[in-house]
SELUM-129448 format. One record per residue (C-alpha): residue in one letter; chain; x, y, z. Coordinates in nm, 4 decimals, padded with zeros to 6 digits. Last residue first. Example, Ala and Ser with C-alpha at 12.3 -4.5 7.8 and 13.67 -1.06 7.14 Angstrom:
<sites>
(site 's','A',(01.3670,-00.1060,00.7140)) (site 'a','A',(01.2300,-00.4500,00.7800)) 
</sites>
This chain:
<sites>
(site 'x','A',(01.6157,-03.1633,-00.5025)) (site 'x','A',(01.4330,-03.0010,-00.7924)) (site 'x','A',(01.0624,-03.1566,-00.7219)) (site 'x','A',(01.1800,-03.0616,-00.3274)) (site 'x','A',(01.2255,-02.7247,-00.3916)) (site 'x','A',(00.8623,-02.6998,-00.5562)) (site 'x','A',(00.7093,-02.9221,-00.3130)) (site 'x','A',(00.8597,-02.7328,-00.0087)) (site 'x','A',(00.7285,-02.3627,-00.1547)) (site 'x','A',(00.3927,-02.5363,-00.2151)) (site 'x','A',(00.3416,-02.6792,00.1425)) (site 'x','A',(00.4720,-02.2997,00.2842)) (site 'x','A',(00.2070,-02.1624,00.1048)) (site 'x','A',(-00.0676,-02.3847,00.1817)) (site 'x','A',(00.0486,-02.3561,00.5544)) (site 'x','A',(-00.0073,-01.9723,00.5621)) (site 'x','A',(-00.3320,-02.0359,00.3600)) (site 'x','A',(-00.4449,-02.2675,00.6385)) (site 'x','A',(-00.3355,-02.0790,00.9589)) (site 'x','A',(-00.5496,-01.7383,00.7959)) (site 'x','A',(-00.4288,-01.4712,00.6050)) (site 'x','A',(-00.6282,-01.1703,00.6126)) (site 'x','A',(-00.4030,-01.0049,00.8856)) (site 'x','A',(-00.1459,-00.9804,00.6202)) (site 'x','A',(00.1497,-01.2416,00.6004)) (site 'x','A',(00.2027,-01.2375,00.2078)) (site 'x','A',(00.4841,-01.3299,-00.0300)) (site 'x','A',(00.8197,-01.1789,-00.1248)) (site 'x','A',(01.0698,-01.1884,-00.3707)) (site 'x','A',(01.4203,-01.2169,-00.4531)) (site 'x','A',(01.7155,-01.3442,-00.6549)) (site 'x','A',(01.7565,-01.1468,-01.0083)) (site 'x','A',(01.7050,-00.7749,-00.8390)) (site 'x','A',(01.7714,-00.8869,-00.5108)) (site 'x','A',(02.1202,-00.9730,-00.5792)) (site 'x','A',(02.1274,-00.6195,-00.7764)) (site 'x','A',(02.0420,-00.4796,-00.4494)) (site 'x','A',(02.3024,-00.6609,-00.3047)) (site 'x','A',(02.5711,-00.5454,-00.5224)) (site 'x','A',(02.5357,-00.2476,-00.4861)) (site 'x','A',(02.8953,-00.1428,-00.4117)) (site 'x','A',(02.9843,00.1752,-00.2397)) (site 'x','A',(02.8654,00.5236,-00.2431)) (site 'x','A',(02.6440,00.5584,-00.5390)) (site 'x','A',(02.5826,00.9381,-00.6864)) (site 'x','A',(02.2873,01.0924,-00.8749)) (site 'x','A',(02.2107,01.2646,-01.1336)) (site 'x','A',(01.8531,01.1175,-01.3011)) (site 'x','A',(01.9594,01.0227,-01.6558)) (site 'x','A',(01.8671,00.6554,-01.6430)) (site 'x','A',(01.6318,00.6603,-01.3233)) (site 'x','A',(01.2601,00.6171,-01.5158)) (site 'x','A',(01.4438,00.3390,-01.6620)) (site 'x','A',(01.5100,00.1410,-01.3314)) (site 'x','A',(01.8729,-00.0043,-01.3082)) (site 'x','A',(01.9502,00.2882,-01.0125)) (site 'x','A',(01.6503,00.1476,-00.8566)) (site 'x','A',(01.8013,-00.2032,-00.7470)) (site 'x','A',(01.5170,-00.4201,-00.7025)) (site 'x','A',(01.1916,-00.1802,-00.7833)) (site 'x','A',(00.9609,-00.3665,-00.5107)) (site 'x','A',(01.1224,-00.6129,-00.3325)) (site 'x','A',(00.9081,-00.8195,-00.6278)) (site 'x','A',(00.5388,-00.9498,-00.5023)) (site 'x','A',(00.4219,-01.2872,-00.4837)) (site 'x','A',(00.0200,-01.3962,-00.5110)) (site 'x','A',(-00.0057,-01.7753,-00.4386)) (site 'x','A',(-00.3118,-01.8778,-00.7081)) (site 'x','A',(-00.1251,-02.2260,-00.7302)) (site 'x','A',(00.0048,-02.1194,-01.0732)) (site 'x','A',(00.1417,-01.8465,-00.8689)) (site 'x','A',(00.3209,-02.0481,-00.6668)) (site 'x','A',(00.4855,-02.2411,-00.9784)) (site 'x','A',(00.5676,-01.9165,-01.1635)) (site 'x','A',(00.7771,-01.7797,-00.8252)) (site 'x','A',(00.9583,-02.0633,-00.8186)) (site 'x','A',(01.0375,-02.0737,-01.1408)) (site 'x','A',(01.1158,-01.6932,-01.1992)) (site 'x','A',(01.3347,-01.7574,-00.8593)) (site 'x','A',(01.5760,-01.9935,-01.0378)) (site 'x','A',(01.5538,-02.3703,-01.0199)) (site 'x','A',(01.8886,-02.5684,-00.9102)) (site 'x','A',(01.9950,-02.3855,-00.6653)) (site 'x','A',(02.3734,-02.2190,-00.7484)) (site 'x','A',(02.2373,-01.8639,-00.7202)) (site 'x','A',(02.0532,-01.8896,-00.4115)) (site 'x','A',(01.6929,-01.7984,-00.3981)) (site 'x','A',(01.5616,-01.5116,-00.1832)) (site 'x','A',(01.2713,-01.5515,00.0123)) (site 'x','A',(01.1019,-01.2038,00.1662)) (site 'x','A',(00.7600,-01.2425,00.4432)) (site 'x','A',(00.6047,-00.9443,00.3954)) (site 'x','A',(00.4513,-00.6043,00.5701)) (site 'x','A',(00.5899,-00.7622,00.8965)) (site 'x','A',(00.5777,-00.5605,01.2486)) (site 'x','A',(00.9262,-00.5627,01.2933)) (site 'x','A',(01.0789,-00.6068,01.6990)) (site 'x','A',(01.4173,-00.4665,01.6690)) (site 'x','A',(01.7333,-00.5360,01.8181)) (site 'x','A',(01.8908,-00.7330,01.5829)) (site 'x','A',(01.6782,-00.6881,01.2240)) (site 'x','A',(01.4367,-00.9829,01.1769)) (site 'x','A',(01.5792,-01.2197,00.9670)) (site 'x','A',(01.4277,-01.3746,00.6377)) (site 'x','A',(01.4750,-01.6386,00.4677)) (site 'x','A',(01.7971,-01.7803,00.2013)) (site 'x','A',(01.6592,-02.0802,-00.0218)) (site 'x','A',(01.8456,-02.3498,-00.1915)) (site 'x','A',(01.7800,-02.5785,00.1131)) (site 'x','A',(01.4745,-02.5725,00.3105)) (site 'x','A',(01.5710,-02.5956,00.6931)) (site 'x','A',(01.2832,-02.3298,00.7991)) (site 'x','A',(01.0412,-02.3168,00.5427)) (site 'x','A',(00.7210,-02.4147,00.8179)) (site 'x','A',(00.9171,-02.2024,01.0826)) (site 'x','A',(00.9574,-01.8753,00.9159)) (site 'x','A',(00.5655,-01.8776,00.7826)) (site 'x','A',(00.4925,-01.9662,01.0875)) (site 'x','A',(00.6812,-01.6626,01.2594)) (site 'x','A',(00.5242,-01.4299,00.9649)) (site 'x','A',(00.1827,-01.5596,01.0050)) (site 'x','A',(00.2393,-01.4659,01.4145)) (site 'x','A',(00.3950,-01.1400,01.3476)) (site 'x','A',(00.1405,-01.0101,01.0943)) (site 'x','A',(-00.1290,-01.1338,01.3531)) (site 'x','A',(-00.0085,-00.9127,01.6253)) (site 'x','A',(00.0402,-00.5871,01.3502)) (site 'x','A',(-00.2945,-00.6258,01.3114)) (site 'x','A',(-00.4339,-00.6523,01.6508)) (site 'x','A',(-00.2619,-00.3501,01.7409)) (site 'x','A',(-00.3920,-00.1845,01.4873)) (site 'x','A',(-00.7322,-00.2946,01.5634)) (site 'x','A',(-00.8848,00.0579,01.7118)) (site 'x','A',(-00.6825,00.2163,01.4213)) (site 'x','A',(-00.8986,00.0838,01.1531)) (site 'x','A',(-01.2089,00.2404,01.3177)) (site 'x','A',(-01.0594,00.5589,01.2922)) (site 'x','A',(-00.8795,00.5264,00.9507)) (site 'x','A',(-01.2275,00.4501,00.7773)) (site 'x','A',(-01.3979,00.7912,00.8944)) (site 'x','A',(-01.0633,00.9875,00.7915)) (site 'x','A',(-01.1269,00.8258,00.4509)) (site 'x','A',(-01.4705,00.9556,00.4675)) (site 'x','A',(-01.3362,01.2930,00.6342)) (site 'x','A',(-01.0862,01.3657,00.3557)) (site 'x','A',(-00.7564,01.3648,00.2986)) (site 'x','A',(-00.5608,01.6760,00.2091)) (site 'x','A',(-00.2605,01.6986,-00.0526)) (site 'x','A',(-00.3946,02.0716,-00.1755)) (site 'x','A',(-00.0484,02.1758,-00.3539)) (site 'x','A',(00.2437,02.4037,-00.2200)) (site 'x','A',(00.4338,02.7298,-00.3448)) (site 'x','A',(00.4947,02.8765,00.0110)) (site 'x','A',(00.3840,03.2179,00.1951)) (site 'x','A',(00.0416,03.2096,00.0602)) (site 'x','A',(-00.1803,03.4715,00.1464)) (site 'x','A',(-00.5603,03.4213,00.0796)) (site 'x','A',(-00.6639,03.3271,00.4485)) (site 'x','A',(-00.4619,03.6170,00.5517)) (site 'x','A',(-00.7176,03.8647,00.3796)) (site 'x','A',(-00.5222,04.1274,00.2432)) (site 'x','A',(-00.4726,04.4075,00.5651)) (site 'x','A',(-00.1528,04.6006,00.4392)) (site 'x','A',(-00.1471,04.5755,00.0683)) (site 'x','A',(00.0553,04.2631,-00.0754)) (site 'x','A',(00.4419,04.3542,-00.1564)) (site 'x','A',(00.5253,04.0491,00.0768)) (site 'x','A',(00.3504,04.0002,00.3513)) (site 'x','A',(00.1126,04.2369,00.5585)) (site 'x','A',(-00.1346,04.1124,00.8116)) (site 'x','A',(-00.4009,04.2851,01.0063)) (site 'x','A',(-00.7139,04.1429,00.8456)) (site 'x','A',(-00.6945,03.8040,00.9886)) (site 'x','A',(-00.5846,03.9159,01.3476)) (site 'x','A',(-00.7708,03.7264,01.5746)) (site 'x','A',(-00.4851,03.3864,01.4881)) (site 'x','A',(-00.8128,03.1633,01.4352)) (site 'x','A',(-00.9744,03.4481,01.2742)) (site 'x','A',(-01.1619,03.1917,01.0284)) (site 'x','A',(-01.3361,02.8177,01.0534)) (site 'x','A',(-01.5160,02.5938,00.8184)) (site 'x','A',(-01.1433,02.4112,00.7065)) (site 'x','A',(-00.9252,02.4444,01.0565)) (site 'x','A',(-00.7288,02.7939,01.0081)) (site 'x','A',(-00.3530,02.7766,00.9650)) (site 'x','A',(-00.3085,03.0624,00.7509)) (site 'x','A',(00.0251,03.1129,00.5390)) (site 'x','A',(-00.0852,02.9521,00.1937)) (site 'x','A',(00.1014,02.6825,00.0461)) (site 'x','A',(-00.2452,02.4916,-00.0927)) (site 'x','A',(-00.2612,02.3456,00.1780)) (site 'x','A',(-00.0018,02.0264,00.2119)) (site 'x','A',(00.2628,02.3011,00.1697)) (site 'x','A',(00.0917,02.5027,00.4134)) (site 'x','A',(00.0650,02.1862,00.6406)) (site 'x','A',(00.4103,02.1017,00.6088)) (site 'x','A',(00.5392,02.4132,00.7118)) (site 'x','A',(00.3767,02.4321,01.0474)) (site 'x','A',(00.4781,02.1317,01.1140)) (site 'x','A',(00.8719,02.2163,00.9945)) (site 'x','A',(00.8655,02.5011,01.2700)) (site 'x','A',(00.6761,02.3040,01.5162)) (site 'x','A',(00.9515,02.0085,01.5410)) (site 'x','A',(00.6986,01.6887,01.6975)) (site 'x','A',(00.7074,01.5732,01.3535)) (site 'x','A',(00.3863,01.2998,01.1644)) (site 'x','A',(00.3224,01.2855,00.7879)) (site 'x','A',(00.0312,01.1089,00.7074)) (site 'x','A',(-00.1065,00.8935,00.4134)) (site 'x','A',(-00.4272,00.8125,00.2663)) (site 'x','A',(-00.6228,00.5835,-00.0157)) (site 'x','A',(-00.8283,00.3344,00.0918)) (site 'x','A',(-00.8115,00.4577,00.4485)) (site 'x','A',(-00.5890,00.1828,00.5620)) (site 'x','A',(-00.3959,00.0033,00.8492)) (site 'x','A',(-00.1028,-00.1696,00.8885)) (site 'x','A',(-00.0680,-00.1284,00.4742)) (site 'x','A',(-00.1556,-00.3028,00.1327)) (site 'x','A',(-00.4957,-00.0789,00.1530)) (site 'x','A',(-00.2730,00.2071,00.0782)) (site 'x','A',(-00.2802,00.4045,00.4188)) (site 'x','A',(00.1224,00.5077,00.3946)) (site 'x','A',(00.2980,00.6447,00.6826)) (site 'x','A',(00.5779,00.9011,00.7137)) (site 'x','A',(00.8302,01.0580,00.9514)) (site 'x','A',(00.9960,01.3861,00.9799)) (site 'x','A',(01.2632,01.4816,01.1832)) (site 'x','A',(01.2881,01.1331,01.2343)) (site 'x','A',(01.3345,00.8997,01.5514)) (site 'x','A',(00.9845,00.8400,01.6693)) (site 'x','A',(00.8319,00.6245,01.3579)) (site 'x','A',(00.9560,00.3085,01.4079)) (site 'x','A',(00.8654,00.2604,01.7836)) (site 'x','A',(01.0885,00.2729,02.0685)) (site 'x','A',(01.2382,00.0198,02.3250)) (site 'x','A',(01.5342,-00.0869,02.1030)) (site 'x','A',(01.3921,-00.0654,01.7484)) (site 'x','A',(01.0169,-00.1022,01.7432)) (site 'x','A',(00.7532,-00.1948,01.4641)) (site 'x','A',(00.3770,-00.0778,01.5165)) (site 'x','A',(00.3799,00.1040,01.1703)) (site 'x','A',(00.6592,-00.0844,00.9560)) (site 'x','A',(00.6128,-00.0454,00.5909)) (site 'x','A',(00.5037,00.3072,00.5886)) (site 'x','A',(00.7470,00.4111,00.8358)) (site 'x','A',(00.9792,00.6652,00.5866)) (site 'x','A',(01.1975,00.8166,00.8665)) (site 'x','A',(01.3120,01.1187,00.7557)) (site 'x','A',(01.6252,01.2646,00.8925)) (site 'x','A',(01.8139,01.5971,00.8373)) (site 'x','A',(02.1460,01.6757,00.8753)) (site 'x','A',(02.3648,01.8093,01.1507)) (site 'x','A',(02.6575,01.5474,01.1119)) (site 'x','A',(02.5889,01.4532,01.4804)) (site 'x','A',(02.2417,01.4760,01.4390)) (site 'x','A',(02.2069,01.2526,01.1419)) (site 'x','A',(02.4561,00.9785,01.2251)) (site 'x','A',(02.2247,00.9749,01.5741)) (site 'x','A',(01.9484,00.9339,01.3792)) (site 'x','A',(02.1760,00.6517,01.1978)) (site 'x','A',(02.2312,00.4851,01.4713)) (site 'x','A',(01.8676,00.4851,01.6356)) (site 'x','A',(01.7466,00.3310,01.2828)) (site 'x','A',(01.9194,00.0789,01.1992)) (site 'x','A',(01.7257,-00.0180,00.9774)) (site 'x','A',(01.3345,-00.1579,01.1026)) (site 'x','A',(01.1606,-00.4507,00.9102)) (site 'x','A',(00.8156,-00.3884,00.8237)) (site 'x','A',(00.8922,-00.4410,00.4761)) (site 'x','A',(01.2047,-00.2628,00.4613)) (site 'x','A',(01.2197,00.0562,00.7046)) (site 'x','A',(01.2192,00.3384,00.4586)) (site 'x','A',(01.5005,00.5813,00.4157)) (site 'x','A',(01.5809,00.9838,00.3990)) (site 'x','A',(01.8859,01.1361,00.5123)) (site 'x','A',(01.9871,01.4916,00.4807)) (site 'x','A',(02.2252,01.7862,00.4006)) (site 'x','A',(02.5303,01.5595,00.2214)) (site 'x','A',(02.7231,01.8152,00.0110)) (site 'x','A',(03.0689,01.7424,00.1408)) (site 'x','A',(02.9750,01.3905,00.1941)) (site 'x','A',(02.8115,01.1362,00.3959)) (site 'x','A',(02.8200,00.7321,00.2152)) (site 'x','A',(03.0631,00.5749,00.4737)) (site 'x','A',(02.8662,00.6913,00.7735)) (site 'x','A',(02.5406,00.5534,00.5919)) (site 'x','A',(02.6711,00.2191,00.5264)) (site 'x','A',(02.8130,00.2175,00.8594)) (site 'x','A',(02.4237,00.2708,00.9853)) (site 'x','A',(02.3372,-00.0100,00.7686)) (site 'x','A',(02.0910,-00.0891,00.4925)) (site 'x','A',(01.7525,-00.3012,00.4955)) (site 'x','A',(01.7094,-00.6319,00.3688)) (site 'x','A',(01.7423,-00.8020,00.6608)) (site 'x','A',(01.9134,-01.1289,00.5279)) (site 'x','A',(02.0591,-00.9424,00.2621)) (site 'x','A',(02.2273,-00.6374,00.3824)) (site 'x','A',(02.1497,-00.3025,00.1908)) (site 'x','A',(02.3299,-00.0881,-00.0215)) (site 'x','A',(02.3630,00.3135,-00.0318)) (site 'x','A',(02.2592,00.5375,-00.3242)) (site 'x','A',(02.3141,00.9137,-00.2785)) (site 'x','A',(01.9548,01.1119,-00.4402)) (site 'x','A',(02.0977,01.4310,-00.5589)) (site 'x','A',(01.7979,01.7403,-00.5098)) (site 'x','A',(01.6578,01.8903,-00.7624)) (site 'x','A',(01.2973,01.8507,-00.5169)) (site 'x','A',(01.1378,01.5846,-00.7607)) (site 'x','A',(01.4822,01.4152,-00.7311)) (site 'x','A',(01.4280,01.4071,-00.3553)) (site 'x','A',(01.0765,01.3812,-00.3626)) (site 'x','A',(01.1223,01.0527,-00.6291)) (site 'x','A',(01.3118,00.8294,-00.3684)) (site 'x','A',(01.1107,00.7319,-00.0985)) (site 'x','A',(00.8395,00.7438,-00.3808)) (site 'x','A',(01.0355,00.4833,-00.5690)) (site 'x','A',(00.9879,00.1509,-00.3282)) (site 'x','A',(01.3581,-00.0329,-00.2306)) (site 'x','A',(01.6402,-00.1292,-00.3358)) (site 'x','A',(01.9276,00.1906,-00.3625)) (site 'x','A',(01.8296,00.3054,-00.0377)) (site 'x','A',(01.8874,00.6922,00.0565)) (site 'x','A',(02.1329,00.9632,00.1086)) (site 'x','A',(02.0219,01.3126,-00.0037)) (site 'x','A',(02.2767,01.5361,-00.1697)) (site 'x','A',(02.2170,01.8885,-00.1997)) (site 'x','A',(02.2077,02.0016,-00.6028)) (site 'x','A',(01.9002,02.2073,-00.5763)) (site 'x','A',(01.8767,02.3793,-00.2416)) (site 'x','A',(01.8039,02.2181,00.1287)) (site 'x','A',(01.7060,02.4920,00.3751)) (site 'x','A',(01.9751,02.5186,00.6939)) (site 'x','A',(02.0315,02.8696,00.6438)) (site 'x','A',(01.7028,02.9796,00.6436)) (site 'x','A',(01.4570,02.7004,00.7698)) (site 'x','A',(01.1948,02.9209,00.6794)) (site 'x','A',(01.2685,02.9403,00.3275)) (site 'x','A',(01.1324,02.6309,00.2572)) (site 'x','A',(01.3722,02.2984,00.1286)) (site 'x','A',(01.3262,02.0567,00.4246)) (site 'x','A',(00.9331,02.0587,00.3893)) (site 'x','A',(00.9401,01.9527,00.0125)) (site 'x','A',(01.0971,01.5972,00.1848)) (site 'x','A',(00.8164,01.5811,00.4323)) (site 'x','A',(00.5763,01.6961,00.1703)) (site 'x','A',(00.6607,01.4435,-00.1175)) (site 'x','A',(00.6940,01.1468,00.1390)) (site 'x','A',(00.3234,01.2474,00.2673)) (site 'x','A',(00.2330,01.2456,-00.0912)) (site 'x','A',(00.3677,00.8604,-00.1709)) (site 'x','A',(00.1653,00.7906,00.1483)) (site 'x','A',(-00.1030,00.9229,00.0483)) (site 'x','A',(-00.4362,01.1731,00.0100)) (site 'x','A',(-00.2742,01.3426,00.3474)) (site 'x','A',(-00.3436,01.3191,00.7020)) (site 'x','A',(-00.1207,01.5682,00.8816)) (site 'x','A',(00.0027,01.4555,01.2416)) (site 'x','A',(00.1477,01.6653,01.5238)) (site 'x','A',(00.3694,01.6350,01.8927)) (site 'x','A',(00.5003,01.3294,01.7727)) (site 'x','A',(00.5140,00.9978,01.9966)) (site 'x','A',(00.3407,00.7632,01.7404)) (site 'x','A',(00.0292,00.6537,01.9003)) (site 'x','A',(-00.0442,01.0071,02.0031)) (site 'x','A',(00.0083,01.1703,01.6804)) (site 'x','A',(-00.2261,00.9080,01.5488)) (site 'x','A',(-00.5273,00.9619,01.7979)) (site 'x','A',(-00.4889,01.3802,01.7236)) (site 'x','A',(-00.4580,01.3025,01.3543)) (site 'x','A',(-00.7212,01.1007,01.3817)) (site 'x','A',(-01.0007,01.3445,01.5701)) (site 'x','A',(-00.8717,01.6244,01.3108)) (site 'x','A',(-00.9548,01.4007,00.9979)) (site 'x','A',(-01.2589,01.3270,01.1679)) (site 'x','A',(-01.3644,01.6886,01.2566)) (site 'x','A',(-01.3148,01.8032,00.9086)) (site 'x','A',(-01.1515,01.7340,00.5369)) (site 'x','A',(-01.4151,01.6951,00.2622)) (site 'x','A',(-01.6756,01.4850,00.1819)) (site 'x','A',(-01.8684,01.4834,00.5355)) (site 'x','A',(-02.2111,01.4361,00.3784)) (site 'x','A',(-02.4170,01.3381,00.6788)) (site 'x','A',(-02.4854,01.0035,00.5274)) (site 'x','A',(-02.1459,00.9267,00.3613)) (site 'x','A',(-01.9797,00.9511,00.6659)) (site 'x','A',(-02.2408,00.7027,00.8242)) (site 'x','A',(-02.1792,00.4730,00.5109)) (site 'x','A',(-01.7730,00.5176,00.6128)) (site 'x','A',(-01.8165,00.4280,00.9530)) (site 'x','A',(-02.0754,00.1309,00.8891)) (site 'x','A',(-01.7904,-00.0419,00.6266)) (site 'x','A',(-01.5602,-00.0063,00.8753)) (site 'x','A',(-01.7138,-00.1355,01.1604)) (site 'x','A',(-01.9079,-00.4707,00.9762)) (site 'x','A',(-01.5514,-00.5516,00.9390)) (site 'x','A',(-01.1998,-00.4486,00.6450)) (site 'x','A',(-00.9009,-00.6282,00.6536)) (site 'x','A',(-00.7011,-00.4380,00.3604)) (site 'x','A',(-00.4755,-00.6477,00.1595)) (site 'x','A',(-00.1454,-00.7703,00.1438)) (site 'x','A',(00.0359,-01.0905,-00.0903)) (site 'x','A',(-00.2790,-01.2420,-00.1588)) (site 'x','A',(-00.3951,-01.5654,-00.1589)) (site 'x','A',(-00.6526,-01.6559,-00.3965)) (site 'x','A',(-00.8735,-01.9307,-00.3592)) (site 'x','A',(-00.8524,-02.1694,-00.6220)) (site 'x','A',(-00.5433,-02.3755,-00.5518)) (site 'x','A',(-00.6179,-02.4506,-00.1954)) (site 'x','A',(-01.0042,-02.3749,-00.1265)) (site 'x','A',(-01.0526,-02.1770,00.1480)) (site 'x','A',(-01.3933,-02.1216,00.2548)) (site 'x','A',(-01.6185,-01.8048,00.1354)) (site 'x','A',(-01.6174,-01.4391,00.1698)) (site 'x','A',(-01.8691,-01.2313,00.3680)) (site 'x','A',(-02.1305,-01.1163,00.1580)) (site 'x','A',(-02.4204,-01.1098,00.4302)) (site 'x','A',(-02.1726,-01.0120,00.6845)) (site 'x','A',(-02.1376,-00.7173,00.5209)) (site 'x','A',(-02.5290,-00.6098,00.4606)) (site 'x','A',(-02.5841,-00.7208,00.8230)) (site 'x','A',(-02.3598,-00.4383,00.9610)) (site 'x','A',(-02.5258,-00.1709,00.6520)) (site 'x','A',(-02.8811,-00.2943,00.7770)) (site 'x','A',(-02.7575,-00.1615,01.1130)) (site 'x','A',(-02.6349,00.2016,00.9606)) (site 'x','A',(-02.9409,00.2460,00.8100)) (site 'x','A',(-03.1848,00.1607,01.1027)) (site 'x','A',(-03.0074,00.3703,01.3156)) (site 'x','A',(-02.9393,00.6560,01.0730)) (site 'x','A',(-03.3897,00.6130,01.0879)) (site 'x','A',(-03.4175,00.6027,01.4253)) (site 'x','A',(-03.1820,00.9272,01.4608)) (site 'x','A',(-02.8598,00.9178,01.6266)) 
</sites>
């Protein structure tokens, strides 16, 4: 490193701590649902990207996506621009023409999660596929592997669902579901990155999985996402789709990777085109680049300091409300250990204050609350004349629809704010007792 990058990049350090934030002040300050927890690290790495110019996709993006695949058990990681795109390309993946007889084709059915975020949802209508609502249970907020049995069909091909808020499904069940129906399984993880079910992480069970690295997330690259497989066929598809669709798998800067780039023929194309210019799928350029790749790194060394403080907010957050009447808390899944992307309250029906009022009065108190995201989708407008099929009642994603919401336990949160939160929530109830 030169004197002067030196210099730079330590003026950068004193630069953040210069304009860190200041003391709490309940009522004023405001406490946010998630957020990115960002150091004198993060904000170097990126200024030292920025420095030697390393706009697009390189060495960085290839150093994480080694570190992540590693983390997660999968045998390869793509970075993408997001989370909402690595859910595009995992589901897009299922439908090439390399997968033969097994592709997915316009009018397959997909089962998935009535309540929950849209862009587990949208690939598969995106795709002309038929989303297949299922219901959760309240309490975990996730859906059920019997759920799942119950909901397979005929046309069923594949299986795609998010763990909810950090809280795993069941998610060894219905992998198992999958394989013994032979359909495909993505495991949306971008809630739940450091979570385990049974002795494994969230993130292993899938055919394909996904993360999100929206600053709301475990970890984040501002914007960013990744889709992680250990199956080499649907890897190999994924990044062409990511890339533009074409056929060669050359690292950006570099050619002849496969020593043969003028001997190909495809399709009606001359013998010998330039393999770096054929393009085997229709895709899109999804890439991340390295500055975001430059951010992930030093994010990842404190992962698993993260997801540690998300459980311990979350378990005082549980223990501070525990025993207040009117409201229904969270549980963590049986068998699992979540690593929390919220901490979910649901208000009974009977209480004698609604949610809206509840929710008003913490946000009065500058207590930032979030929906379960689009409640019961099938009651969303964008969804009105999507085809699609329910299996079973939903009545507990309309529940959730009227009855629920969810507050913070990000890493950002400190003992005081966690206790201002719960102090507010007890007032409120007991004002109405």
């Amino acid at each position: 490193m030169t004197d002067h990058k030196a210099l730079v990049l330590d003026e950068t350090r004193k630069y953040h701590i210069e304009h860190q934030s200041g003391p709490f002040v309940p009522g004023v300050t405001e406490i946010w649902p998630s957020g990115a927890v960002l150091d004198a690290d993060d904000r170097a790495a990126l200024v030292e990207a920025a420095l030697e110019l390393k706009i697009a996709a390189g060495a960085r993006s290839q150093r994480f996506e080694s570190r992540f695949a590693k983390l997660l058990k999968r045998r390869k990681a793509h970075l993408t621009n997001s989370g909402s795109s690595a859910n595009l390309l995992a589901l897009t993946a299922l439908t090439s023409h390399v997968l033969e007889d097994r592709r997915l084709r316009p009018g397959d059915e997909v089962i998935t999660v009535a309540a929950g975020f849209p862009t587990t949802v949208n690939p598969i209508v995106q795709n002309g596929l038929v989303p297949v609502f299922v219901d959760i249970e309240l309490g975990i907020y996730n859906t059920t592997a019997e759920r799942v049995a119950a909901a397979i069909g005929p046309k069923t091909r594949a299986i795609m669902i998010a763990h909810a808020l950090g809280n795993p499904f069941e998610v060894a069940e219905i992998a198992q579901l999958a394989k013994d129906h032979g359909l495909f399984f993505v495991e949306d993880n971008c809630d739940a990155v450091g979570a385990t079910y049974g002795d494994r992480l969230t993130g292993t069970f899938g055919d394909l999985t996904t993360v999100s690295f929206y600053p709301a997330h475990h970890i984040t690259m501002g914007e960013g996402g990744c889709v992680l497989t250990s199956n080499l066929k649907l890897h190999r598809v994924v990044e062409s789709l990511r890339d533009w669709g074409r056929d060669c798998w050359c690292e950006p800067g570099r050619s002849n990777t496969c020593l043969k780039r003028f001997d190909h023929q495809m399709g009606s194309l001359p013998e010998g085109y330039d393999h770096k210019y054929i393009f085997s799928h229709v895709g899109y350029n999804l890439k991340a680049t390295d500055l975001q790749a430059a951010l992930g790194l030093t994010q990842l060394d404190k992962l698993e300091g993260f997801v540690a403080a998300r459980r311990r907010n979350w378990r005082r957050m549980r223990e501070g409300l525990d025993g207040v009447p009117h409201l229904r808390l969270p549980e963590p899944t049986p068998g699992s250990e979540p690593s929390w992307f919220g901490f979910v309250i649901s208000v009974d029906p009977g209480a004698p204050f609604t949610r809206a009022a509840l929710v008003d009065f913490l946000e009065s108190r500058k207590i930032g609350t979030r929906r379960l995201f689009a409640g019961n989708l099938t009651r969303q407008p964008a969804y009105a004349e999507v085809p699609h099929r329910v299996a079973g009642s939903l009545r507990n994603s309309d529940f959730v629809t009227e009855h629920t919401f969810w507050t913070g336990v990000y890493p950002g949160l400190t003992d005081e704010m966690i206790d201002y939160v719960v102090a507010s929530v007890r007032e409120f109830v007991g004002r109405h007792g």
